[in-house]
C-alpha positions in Angstrom: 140.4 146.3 13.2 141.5 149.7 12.8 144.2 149.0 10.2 141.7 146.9 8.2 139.4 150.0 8.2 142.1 151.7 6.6 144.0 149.3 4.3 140.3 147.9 3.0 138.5 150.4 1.8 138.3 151.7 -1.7 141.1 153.7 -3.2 140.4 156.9 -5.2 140.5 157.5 -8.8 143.2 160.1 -9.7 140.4 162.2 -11.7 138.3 162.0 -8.2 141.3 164.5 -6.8 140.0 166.8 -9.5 136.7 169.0 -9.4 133.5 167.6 -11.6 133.5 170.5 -13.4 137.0 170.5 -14.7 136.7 168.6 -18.0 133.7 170.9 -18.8 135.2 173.8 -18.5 138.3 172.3 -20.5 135.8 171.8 -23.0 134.5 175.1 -23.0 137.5 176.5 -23.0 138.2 175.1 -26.4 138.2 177.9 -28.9 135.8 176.7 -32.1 137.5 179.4 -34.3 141.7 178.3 -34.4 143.0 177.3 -37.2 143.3 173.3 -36.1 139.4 173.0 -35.2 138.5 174.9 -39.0 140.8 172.4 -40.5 139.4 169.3 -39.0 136.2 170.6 -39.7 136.8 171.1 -43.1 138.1 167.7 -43.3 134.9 166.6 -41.7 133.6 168.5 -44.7 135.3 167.1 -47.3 135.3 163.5 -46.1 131.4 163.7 -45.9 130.9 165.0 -49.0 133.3 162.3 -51.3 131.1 159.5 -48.8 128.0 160.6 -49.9 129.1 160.9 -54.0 130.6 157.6 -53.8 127.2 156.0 -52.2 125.5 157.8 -55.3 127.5 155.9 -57.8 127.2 152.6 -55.8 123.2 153.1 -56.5 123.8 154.5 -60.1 126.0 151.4 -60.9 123.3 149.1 -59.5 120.7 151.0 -61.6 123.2 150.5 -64.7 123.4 146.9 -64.1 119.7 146.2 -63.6 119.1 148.0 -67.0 121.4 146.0 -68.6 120.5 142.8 -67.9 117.2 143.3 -68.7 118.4 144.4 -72.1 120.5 140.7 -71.8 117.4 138.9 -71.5 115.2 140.7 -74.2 118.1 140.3 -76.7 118.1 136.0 -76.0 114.4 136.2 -77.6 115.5 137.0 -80.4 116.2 133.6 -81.6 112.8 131.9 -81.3 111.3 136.2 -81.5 109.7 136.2 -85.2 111.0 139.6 -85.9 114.6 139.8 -84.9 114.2 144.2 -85.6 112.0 144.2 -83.3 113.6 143.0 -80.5 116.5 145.1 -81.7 114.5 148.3 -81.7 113.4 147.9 -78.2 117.0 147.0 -76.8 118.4 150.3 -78.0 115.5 151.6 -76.6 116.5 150.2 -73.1 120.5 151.1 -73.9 119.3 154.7 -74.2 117.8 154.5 -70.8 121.6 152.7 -69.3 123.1 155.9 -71.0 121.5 158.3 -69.4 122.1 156.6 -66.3 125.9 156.9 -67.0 125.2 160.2 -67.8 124.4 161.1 -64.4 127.7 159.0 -63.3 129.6 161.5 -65.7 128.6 164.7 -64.1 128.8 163.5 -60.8 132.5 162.3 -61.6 133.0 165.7 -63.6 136.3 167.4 -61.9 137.1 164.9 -59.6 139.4 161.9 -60.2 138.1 158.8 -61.8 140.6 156.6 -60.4 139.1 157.3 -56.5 135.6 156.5 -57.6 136.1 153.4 -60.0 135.4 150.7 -57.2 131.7 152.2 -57.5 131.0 152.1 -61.3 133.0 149.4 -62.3 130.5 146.6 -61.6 127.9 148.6 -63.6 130.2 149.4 -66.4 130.7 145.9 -67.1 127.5 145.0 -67.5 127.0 147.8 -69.7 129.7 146.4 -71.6 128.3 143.0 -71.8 124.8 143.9 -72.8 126.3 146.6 -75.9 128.6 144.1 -77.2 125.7 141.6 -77.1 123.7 143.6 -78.8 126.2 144.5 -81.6 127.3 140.9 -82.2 123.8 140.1 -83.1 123.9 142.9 -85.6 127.0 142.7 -86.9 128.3 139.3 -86.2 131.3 141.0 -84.9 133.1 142.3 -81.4 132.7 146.1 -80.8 135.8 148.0 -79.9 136.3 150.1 -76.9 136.5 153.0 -78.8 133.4 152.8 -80.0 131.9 152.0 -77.0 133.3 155.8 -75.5 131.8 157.0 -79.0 128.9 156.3 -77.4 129.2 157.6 -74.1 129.5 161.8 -74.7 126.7 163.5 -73.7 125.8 167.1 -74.7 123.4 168.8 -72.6 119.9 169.1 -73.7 117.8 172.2 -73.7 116.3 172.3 -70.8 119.9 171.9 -68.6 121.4 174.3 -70.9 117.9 176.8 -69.6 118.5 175.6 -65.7 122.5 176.7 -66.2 121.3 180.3 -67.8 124.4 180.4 -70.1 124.7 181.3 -73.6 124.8 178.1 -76.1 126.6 180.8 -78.5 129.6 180.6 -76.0 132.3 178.1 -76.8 132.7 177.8 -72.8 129.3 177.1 -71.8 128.9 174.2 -74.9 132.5 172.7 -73.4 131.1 173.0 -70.0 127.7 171.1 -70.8 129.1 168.0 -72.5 130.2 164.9 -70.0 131.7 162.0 -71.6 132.8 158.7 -69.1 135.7 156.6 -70.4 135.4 152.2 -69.9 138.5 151.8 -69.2 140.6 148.7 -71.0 140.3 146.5 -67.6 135.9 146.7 -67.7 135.9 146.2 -71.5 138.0 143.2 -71.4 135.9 142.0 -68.0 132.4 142.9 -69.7 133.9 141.1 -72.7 134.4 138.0 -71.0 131.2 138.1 -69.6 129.7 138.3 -73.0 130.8 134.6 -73.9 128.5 133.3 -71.5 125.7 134.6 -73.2 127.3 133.4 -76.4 127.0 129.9 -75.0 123.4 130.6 -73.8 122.6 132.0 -77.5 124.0 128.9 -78.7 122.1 126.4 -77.1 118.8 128.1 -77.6 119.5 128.1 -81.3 120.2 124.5 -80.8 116.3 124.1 -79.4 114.9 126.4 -81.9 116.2 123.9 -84.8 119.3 126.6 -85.7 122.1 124.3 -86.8 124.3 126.7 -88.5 124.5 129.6 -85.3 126.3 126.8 -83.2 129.4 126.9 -85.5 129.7 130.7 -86.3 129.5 131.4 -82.7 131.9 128.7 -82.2 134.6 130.2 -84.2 134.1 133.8 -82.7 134.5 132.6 -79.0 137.7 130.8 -80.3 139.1 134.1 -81.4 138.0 135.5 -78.1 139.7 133.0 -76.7 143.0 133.1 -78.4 142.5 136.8 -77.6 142.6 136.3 -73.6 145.3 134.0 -74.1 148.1 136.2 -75.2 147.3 138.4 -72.2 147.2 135.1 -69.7 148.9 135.9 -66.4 150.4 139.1 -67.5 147.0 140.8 -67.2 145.1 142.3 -63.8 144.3 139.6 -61.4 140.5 139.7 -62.6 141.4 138.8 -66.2 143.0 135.9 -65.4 140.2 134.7 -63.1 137.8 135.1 -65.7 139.8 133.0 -68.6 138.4 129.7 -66.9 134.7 130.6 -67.2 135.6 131.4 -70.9 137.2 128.1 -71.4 134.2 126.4 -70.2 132.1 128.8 -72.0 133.9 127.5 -75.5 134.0 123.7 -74.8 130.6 123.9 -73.9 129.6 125.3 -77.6 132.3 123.2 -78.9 130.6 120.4 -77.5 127.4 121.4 -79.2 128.9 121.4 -82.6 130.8 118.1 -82.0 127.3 116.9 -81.6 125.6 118.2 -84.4 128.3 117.5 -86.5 128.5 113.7 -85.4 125.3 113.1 -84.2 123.3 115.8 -85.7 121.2 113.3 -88.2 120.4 110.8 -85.5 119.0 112.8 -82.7 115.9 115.0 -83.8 115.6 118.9 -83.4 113.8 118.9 -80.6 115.5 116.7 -78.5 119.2 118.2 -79.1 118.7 120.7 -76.5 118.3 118.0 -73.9 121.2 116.3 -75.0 123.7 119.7 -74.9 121.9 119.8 -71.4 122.8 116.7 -69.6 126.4 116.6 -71.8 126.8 120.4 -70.4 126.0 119.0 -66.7 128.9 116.3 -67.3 131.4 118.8 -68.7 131.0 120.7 -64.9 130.9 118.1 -62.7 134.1 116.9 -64.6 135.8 121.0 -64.1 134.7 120.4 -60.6 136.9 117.2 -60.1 139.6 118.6 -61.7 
């Protein structure tokens, strides 16, 4: 009985064989002022900061990309719209406000790398991209280039933030140091490019419905060339190019489809039935990409 007492009881921790206050005092002990504690700390520092900017530019890209397709959907009224400049004047209207938006992405980018940040912007930049190129094709039945689009995007600073810095505008350094300018780079432009043939198609089949027979063919020919574009670059490309040639494809065979069918069947069926039709043959063309 004896031995059982002293075989079955409970065995000690090894920190038990130390005092309670031990680990305290180790703590304590710790001096906050060495060089390894200041380092880590202004790790800490710097970590906390670069988390904080980069949750900044996820809500400034989200803000960018709201604006934007807003701008998308006021520029598709402009084919049944009965002023087309109208609709115009209010999307560069609603462009200005995106810029200023990037403008604040600019300066909070300014001095520090892009590259580290890019994950952030890029979804915003895209749809940027999308909605300005949208915009310009309808003006100038044409595909803006990327350096136009960076045109676009260089700031100088306005009076008031040239007052709140208290420099000189007479001084060559303060005017360099109150312009930002943010670069699209090639991979958003070509993304936001592709994006934009999907609201080619849209266009097209609206102008279908409003009784527009001859938008249907020009925008055909353009998403062809878009197409052909895309092609040359085909596997080569970032991962995300290549994943977006298949939506173009479908984008093009569905306008394709639509001027098949005016140019076959365009007497036969009237005006305001041929937007049904694209719709059902549109639904046919998917469910036959899906089976493939």
């Amino acid at each position: 009985m004896a031995k059982a007492d002293v075989t079955g009881g409970f065995r000690k921790r090894k920190h038990d064989h130390f005092p309670h206050g031990h680990r305290r005092e180790d703590k304590d002990s710790i001096n906050s002022s060495s060089a390894v504690i200041m380092a880590f700390k202004s790790f800490q520092l710097e970590l906390d900061t670069r988390h904080d900017k980069y949750e900044r530019l996820v809500k400034l890209s989200r803000d960018i990309t709201i604006e934007s397709k807003r701008t998308i959907f006021l520029l598709h009224r402009i084919t049944s719209a009965p002023s087309g400049e109208e609709i115009l004047i209010e999307s560069e209207a609603k462009l200005d406000v995106v810029r200023q938006k990037i403008k604040q992405v600019a300066q909070e980018l300014m001095g520090e790398d892009m590259n580290q940040f890019h994950r952030a912007i890029s979804p915003g930049l895209q749809e940027y991209v999308e909605a300005v190129s949208f915009q310009y094709f309808i003006k100038t039945r044409t595909l803006i280039s990327l350096e136009e689009i960076n045109k676009q995007l260089i700031f100088a600073a306005e009076d008031k933030e040239e007052e709140e810095t208290k420099l000189p505008a007479s001084d060559c350094l303060s005017k360099q140091s109150l312009t930002w300018s943010l670069k699209v780079t090639p991979v958003d432009y070509l993304l936001g490019v592709a994006d934009l043939t999907g609201e080619l198609m849209r266009m097209c089949i609206n102008s279908v419905g409003n009784g527009d027979i001859d938008t249907p063919f020009e925008l055909s020919q353009f998403l062809r060339q878009i197409y052909d574009g895309f092609s040359y670059i085909g596997n080569t490309g970032p991962y995300e190019v290549s994943k977006k040639l298949y939506t173009l494809k479908q984008s093009l065979a569905k306008v394709e489809n639509a001027c098949y069918t005016l140019k076959v069947r365009g007497s036969e069926i009237p005006k305001h039935m041929l937007a049904d039709v694209f719709s059902t043959k549109t639904e046919i063309i998917e469910q036959e990409d899906g089976l493939s």
